[in-house]
PDB file of N, CA, C and O in Angstrom:
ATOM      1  N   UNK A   1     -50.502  64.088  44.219  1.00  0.00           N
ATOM      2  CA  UNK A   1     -49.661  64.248  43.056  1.00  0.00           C
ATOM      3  C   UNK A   1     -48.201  64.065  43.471  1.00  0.00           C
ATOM      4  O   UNK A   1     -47.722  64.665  44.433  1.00  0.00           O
ATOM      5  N   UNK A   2     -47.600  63.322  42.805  1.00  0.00           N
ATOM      6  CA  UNK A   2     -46.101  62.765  42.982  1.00  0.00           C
ATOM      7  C   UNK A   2     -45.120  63.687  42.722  1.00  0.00           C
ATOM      8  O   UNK A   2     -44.455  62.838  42.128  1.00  0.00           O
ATOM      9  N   UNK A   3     -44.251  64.935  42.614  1.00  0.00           N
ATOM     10  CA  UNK A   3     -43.174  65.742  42.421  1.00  0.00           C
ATOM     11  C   UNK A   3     -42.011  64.816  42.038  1.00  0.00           C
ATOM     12  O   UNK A   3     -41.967  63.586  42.045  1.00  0.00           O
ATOM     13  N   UNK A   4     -40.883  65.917  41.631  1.00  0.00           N
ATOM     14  CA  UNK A   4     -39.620  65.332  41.329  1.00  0.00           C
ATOM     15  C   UNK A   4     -39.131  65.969  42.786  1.00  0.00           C
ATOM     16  O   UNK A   4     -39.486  66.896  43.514  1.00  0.00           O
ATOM     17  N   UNK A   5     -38.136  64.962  42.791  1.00  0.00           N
ATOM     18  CA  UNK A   5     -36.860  65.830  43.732  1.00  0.00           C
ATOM     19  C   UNK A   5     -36.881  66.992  43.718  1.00  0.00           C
ATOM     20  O   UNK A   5     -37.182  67.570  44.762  1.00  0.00           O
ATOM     21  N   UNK A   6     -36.583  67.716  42.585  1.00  0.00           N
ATOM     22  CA  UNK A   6     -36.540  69.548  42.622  1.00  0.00           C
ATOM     23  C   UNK A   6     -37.768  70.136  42.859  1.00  0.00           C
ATOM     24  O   UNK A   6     -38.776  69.532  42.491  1.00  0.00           O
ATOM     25  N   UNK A   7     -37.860  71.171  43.390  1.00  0.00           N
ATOM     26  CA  UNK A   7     -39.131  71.950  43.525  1.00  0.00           C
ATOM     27  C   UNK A   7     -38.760  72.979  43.919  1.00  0.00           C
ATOM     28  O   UNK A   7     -38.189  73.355  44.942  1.00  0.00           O
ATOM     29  N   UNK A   8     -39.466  73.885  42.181  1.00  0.00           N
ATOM     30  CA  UNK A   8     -39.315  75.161  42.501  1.00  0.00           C
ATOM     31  C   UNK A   8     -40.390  76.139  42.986  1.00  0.00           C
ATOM     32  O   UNK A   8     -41.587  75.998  42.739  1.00  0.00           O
ATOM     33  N   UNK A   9     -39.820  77.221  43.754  1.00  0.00           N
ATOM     34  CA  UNK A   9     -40.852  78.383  44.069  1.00  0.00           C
ATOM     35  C   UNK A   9     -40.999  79.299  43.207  1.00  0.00           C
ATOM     36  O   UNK A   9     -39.919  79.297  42.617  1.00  0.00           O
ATOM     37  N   UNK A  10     -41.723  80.187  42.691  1.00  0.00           N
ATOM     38  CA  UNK A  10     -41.753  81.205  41.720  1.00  0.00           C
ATOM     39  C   UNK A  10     -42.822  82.304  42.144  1.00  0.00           C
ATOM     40  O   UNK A  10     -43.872  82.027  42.725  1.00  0.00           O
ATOM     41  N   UNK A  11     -42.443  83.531  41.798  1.00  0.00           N
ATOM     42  CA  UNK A  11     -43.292  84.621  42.248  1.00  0.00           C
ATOM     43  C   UNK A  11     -43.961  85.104  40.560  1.00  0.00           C
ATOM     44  O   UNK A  11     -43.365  85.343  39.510  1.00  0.00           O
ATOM     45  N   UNK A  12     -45.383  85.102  40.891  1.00  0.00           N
ATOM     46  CA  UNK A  12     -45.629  85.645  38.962  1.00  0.00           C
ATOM     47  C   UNK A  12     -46.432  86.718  39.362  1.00  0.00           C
ATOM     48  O   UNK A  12     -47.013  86.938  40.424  1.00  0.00           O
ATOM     49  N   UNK A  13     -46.343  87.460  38.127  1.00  0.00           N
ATOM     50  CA  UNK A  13     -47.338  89.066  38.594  1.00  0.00           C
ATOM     51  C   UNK A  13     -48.940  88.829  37.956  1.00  0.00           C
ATOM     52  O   UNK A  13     -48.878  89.166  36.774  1.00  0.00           O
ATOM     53  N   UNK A  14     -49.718  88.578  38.144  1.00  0.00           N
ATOM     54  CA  UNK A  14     -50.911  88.572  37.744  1.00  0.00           C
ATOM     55  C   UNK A  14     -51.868  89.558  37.470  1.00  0.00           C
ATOM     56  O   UNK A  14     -52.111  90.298  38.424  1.00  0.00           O
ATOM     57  N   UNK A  15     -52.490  89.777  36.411  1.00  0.00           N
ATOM     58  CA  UNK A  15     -53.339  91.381  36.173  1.00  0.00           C
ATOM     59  C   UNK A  15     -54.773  90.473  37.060  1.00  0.00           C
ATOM     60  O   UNK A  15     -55.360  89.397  36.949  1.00  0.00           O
ATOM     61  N   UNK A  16     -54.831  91.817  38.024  1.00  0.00           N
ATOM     62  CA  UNK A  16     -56.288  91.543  38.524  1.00  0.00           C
ATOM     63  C   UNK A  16     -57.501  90.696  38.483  1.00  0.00           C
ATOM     64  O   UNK A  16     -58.084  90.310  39.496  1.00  0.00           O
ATOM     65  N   UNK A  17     -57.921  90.376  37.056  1.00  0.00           N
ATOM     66  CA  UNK A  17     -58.980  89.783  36.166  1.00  0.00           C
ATOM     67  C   UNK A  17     -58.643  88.401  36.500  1.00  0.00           C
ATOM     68  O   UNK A  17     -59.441  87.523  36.829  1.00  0.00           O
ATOM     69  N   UNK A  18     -57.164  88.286  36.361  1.00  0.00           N
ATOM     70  CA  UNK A  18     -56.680  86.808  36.215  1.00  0.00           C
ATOM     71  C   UNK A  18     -56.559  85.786  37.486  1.00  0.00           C
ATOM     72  O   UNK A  18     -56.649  84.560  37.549  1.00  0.00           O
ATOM     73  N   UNK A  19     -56.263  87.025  38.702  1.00  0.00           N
ATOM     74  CA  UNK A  19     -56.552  86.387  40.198  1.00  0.00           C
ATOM     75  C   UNK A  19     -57.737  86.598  40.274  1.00  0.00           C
ATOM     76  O   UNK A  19     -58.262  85.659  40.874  1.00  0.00           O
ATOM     77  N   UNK A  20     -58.532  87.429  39.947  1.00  0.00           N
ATOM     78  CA  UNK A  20     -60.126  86.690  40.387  1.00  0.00           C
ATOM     79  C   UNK A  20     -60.458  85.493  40.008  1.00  0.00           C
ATOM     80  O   UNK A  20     -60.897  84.518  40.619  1.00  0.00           O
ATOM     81  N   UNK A  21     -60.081  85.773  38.471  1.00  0.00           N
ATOM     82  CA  UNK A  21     -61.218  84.601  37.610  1.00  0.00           C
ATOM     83  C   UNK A  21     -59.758  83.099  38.552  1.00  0.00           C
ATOM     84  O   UNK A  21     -60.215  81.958  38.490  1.00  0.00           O
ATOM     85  N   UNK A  22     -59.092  83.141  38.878  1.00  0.00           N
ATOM     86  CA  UNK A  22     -58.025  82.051  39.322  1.00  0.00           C
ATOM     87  C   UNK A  22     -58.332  81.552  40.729  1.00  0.00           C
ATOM     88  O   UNK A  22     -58.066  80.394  41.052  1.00  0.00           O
ATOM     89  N   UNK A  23     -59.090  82.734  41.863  1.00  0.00           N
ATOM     90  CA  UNK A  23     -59.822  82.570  42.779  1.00  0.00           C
ATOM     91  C   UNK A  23     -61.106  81.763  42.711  1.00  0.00           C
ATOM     92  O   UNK A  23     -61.395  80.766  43.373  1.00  0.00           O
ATOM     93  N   UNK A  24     -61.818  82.386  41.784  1.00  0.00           N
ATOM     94  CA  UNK A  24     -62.978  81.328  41.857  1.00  0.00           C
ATOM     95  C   UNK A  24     -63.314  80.090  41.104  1.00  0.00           C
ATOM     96  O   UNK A  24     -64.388  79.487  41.100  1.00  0.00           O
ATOM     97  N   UNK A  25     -62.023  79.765  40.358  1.00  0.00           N
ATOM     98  CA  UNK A  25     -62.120  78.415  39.848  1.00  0.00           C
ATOM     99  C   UNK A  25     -61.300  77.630  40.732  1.00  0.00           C
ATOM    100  O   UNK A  25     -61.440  76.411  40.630  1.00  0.00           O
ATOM    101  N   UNK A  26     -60.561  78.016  41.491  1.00  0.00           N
ATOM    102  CA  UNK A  26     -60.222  77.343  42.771  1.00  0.00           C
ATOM    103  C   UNK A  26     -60.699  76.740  43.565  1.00  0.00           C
ATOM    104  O   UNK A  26     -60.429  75.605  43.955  1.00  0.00           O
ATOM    105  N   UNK A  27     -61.860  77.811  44.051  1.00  0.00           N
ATOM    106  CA  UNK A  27     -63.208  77.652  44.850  1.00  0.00           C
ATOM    107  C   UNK A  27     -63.999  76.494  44.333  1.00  0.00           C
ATOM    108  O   UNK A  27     -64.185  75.451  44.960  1.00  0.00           O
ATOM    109  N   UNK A  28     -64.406  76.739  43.246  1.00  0.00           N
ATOM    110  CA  UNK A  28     -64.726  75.298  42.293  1.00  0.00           C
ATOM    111  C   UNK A  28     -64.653  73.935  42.384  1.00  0.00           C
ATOM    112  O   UNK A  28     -65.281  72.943  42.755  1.00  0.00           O
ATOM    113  N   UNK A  29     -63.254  74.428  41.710  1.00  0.00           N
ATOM    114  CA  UNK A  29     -62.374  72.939  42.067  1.00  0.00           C
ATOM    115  C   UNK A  29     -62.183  72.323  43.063  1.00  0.00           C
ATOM    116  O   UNK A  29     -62.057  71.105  42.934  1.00  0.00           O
ATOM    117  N   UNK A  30     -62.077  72.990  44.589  1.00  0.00           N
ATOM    118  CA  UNK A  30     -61.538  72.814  45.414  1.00  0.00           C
ATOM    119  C   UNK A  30     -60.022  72.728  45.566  1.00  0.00           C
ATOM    120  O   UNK A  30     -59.528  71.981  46.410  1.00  0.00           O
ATOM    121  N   UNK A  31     -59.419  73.344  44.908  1.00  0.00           N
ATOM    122  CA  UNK A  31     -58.111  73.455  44.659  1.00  0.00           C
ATOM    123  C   UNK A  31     -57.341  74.914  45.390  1.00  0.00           C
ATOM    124  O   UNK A  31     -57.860  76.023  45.516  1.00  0.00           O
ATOM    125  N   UNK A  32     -55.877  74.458  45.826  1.00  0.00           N
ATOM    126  CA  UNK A  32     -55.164  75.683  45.728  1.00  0.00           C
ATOM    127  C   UNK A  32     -54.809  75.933  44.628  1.00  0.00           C
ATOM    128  O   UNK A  32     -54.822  75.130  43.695  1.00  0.00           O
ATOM    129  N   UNK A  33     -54.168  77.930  44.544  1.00  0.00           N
ATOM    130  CA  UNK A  33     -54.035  78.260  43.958  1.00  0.00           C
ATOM    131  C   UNK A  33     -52.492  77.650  42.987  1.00  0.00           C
ATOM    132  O   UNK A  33     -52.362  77.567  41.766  1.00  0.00           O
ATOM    133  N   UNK A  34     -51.540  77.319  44.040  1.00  0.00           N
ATOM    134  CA  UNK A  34     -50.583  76.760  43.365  1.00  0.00           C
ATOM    135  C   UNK A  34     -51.124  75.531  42.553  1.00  0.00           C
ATOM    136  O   UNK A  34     -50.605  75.446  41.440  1.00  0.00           O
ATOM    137  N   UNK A  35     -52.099  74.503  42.865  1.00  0.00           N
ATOM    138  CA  UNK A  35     -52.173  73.165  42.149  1.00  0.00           C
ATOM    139  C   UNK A  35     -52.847  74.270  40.920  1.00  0.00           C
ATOM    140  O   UNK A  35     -52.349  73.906  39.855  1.00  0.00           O
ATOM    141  N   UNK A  36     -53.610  75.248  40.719  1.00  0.00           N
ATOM    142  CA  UNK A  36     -54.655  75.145  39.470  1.00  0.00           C
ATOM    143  C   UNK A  36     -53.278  75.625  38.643  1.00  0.00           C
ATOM    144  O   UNK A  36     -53.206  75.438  37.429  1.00  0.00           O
ATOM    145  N   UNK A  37     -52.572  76.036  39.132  1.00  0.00           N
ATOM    146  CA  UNK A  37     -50.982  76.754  38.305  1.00  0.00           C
ATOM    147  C   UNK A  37     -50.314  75.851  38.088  1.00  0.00           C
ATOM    148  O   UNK A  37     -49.397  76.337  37.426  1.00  0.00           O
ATOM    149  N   UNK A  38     -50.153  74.943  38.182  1.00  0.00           N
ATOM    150  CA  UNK A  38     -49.395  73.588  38.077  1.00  0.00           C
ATOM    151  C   UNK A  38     -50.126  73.087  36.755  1.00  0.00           C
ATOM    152  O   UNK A  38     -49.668  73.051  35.613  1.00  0.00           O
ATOM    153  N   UNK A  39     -51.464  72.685  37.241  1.00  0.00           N
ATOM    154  CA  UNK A  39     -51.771  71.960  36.168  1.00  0.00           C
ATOM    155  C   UNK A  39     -52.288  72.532  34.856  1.00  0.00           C
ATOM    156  O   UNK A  39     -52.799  71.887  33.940  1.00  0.00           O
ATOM    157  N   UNK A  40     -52.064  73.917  34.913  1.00  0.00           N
ATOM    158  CA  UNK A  40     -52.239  74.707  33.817  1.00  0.00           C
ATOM    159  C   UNK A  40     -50.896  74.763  32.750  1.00  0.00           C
ATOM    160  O   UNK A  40     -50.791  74.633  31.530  1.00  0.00           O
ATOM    161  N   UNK A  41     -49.724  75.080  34.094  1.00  0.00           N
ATOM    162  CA  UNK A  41     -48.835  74.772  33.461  1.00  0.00           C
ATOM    163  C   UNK A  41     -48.323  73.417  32.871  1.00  0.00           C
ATOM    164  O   UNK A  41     -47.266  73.434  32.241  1.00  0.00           O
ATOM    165  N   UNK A  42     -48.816  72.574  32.989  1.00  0.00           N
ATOM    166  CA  UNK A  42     -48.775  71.230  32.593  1.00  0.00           C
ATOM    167  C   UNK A  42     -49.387  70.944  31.250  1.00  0.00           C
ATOM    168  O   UNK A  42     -48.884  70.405  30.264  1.00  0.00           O
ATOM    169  N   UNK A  43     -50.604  71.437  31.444  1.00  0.00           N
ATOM    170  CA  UNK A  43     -51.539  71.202  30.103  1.00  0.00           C
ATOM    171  C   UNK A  43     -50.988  72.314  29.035  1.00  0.00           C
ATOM    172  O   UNK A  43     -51.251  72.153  27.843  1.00  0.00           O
ATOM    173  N   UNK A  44     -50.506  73.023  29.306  1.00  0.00           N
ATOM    174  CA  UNK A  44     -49.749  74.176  28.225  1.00  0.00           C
ATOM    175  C   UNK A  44     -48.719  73.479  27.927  1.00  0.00           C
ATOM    176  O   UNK A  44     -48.781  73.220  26.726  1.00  0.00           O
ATOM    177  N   UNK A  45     -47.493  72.891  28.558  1.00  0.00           N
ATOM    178  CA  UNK A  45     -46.503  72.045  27.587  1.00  0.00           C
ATOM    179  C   UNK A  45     -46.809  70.836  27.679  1.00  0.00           C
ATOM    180  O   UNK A  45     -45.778  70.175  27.793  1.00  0.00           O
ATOM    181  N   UNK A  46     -47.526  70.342  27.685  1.00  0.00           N
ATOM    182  CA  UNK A  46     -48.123  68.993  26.810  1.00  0.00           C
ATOM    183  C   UNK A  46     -48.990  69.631  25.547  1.00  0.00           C
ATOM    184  O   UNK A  46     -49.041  68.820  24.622  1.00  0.00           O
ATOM    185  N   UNK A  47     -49.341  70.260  25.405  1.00  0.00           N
ATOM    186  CA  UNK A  47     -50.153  70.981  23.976  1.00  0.00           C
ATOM    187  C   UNK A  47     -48.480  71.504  23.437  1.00  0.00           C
ATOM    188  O   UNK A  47     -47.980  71.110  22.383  1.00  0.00           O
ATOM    189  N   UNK A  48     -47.996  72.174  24.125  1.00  0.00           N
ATOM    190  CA  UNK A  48     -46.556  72.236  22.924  1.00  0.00           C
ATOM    191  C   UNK A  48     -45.633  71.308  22.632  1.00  0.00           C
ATOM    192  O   UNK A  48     -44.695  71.542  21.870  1.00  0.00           O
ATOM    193  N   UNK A  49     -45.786  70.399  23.103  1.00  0.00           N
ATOM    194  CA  UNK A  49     -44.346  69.402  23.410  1.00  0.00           C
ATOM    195  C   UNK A  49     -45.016  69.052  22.097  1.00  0.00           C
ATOM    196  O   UNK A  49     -44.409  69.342  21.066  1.00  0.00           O
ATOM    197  N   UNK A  50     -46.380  68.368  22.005  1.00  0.00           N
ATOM    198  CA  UNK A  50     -47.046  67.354  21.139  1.00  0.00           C
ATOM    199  C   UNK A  50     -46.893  68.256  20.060  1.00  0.00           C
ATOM    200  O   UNK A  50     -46.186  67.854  19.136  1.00  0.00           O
ATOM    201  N   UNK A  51     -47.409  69.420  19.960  1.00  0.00           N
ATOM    202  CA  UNK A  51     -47.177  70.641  18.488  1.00  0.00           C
ATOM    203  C   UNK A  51     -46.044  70.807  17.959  1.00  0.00           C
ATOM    204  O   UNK A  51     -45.857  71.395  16.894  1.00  0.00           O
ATOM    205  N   UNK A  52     -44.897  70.128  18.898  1.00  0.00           N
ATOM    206  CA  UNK A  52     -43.561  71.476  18.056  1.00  0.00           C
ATOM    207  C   UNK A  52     -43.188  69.940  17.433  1.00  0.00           C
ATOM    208  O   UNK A  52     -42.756  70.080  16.289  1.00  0.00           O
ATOM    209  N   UNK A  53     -43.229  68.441  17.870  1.00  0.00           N
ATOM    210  CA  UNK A  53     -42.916  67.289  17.289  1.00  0.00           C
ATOM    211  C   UNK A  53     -44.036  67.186  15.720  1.00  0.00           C
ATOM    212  O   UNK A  53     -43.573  66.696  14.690  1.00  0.00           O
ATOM    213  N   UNK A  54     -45.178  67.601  15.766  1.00  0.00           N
ATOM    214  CA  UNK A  54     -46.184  67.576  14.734  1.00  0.00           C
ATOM    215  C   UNK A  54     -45.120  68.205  13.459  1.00  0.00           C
ATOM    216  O   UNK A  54     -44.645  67.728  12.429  1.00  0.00           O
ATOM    217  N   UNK A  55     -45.047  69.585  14.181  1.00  0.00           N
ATOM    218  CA  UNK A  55     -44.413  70.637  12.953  1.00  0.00           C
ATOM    219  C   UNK A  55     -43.349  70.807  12.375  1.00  0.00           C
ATOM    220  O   UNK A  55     -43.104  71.532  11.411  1.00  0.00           O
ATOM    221  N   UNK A  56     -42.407  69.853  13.201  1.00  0.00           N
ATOM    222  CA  UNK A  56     -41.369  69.788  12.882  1.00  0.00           C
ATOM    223  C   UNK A  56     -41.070  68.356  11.657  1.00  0.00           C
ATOM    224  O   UNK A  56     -40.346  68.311  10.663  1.00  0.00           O
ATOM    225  N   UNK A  57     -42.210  67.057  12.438  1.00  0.00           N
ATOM    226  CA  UNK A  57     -41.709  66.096  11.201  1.00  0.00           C
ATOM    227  C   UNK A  57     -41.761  66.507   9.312  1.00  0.00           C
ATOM    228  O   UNK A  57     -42.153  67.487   8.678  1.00  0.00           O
ATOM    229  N   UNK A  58     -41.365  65.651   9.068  1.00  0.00           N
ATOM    230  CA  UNK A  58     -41.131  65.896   7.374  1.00  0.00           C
ATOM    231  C   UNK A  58     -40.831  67.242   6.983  1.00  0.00           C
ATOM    232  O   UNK A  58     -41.407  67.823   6.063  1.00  0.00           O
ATOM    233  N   UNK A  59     -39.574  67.913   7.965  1.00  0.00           N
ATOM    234  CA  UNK A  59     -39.537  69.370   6.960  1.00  0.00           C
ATOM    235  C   UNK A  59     -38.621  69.173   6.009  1.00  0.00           C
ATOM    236  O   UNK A  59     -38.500  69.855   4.992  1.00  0.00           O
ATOM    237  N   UNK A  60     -37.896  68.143   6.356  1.00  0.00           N
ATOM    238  CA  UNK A  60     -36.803  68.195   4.717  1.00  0.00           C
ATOM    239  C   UNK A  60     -37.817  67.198   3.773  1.00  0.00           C
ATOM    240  O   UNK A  60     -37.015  66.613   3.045  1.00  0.00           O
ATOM    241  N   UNK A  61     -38.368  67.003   3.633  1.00  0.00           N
ATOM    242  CA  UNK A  61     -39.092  66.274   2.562  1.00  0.00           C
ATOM    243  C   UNK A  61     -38.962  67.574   1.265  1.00  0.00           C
ATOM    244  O   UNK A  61     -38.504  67.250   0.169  1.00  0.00           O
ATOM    245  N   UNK A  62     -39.399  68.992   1.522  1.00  0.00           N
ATOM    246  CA  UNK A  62     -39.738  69.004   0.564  1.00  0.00           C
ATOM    247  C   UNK A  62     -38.480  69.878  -0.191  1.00  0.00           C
ATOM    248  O   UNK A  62     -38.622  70.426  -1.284  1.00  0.00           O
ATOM    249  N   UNK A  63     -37.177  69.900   0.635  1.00  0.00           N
ATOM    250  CA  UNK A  63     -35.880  70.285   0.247  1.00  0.00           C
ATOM    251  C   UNK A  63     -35.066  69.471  -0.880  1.00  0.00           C
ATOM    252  O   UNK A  63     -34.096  69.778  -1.573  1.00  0.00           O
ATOM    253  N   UNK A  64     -36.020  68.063  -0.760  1.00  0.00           N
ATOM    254  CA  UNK A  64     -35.067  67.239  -1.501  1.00  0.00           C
ATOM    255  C   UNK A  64     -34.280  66.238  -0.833  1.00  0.00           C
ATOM    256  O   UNK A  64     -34.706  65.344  -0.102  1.00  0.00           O
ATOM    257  N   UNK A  65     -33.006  66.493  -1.179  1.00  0.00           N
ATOM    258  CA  UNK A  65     -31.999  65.278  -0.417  1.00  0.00           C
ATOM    259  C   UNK A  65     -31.165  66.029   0.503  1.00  0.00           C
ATOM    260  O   UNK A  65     -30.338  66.920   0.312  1.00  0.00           O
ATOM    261  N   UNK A  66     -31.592  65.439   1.564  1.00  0.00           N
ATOM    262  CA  UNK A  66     -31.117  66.312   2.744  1.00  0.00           C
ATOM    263  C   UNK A  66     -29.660  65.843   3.247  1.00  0.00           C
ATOM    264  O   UNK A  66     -28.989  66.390   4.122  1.00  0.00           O
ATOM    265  N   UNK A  67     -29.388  64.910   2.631  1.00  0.00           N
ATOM    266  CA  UNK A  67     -28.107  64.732   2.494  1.00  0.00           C
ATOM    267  C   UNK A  67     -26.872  65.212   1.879  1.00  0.00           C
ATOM    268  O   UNK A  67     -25.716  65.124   2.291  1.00  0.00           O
ATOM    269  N   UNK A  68     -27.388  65.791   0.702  1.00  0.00           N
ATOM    270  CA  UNK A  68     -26.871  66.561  -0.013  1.00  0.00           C
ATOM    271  C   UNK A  68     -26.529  68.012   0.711  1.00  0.00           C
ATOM    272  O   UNK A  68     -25.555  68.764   0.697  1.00  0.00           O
ATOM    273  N   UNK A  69     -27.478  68.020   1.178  1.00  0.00           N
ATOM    274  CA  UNK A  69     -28.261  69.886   1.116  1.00  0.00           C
ATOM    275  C   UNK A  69     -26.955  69.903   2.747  1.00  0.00           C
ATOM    276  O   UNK A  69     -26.155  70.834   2.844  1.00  0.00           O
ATOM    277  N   UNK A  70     -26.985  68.943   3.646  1.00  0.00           N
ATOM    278  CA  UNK A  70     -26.133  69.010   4.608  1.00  0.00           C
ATOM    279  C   UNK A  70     -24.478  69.099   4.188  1.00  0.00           C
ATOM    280  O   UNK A  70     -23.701  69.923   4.671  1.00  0.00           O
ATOM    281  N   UNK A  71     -24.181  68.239   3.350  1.00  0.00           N
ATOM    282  CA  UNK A  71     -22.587  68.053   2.802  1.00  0.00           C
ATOM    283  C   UNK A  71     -22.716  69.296   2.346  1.00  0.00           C
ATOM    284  O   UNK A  71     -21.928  70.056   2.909  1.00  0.00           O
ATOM    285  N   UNK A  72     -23.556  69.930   1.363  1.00  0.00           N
ATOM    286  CA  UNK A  72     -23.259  71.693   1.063  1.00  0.00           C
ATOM    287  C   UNK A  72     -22.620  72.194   2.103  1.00  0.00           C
ATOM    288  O   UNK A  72     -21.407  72.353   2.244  1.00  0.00           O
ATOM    289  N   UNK A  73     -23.630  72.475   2.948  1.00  0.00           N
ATOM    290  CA  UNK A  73     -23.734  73.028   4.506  1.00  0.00           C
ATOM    291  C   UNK A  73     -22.038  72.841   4.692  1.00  0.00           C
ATOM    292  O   UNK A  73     -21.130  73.672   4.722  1.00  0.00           O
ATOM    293  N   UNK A  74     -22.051  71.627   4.781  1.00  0.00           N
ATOM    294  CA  UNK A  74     -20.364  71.413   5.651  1.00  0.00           C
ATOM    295  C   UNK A  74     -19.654  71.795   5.032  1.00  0.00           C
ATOM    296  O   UNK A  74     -18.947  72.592   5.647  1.00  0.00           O
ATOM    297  N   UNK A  75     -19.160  71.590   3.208  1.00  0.00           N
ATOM    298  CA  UNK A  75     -18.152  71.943   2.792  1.00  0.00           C
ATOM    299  C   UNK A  75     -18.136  73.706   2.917  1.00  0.00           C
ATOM    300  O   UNK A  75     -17.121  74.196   2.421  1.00  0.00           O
ATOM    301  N   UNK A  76     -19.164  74.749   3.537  1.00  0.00           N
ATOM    302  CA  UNK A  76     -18.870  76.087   3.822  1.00  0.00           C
ATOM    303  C   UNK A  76     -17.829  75.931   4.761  1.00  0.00           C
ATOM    304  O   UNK A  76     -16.909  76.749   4.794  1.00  0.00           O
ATOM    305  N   UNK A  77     -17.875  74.983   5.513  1.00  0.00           N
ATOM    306  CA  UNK A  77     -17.273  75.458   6.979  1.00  0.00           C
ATOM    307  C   UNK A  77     -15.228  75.515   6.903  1.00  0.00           C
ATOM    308  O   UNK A  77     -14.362  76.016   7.620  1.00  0.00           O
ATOM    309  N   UNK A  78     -15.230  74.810   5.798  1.00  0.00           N
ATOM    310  CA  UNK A  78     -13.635  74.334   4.868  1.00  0.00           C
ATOM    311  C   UNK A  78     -13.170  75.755   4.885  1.00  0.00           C
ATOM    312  O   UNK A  78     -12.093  76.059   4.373  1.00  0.00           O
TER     313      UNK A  78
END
């Protein structure tokens, strides 16, 4: 697996349950514990990156003219 230039270290606290069950899917995998944390953390913001772009398109659709609704906005700031 290819890295960026930066690479960080991080210390996380884990409840018990979560280093076992993280131990033996390691074992599994054949993986260290840092790669199964990596790519967990990976697959968690790729499921949000893709969600927060979903939820966010068309929210002024149903405001109307969002052009309008912005020039409001600005003439407060007068």
């Amino acid at each position: 697996m290819m890295y960026d230039a930066i690479i960080m270290r991080t210390i996380i606290d884990l409840p018990e349950d979560q280093v076992n069950a993280l131990a033996e899917l390691c074992k599994i995998e054949r993986i260290s514990r840092a790669e199964a944390v990596r790519r967990a953390l990976g697959e968690m913001l790729a499921k949000k990156k893709v969600r927060g772009k979903e939820q966010a398109f068309g929210t002024w659709h149903k405001r109307g003219d969002s052009r309008k609704i912005i020039e409001n906005l600005r003439k407060e700031w007068d």
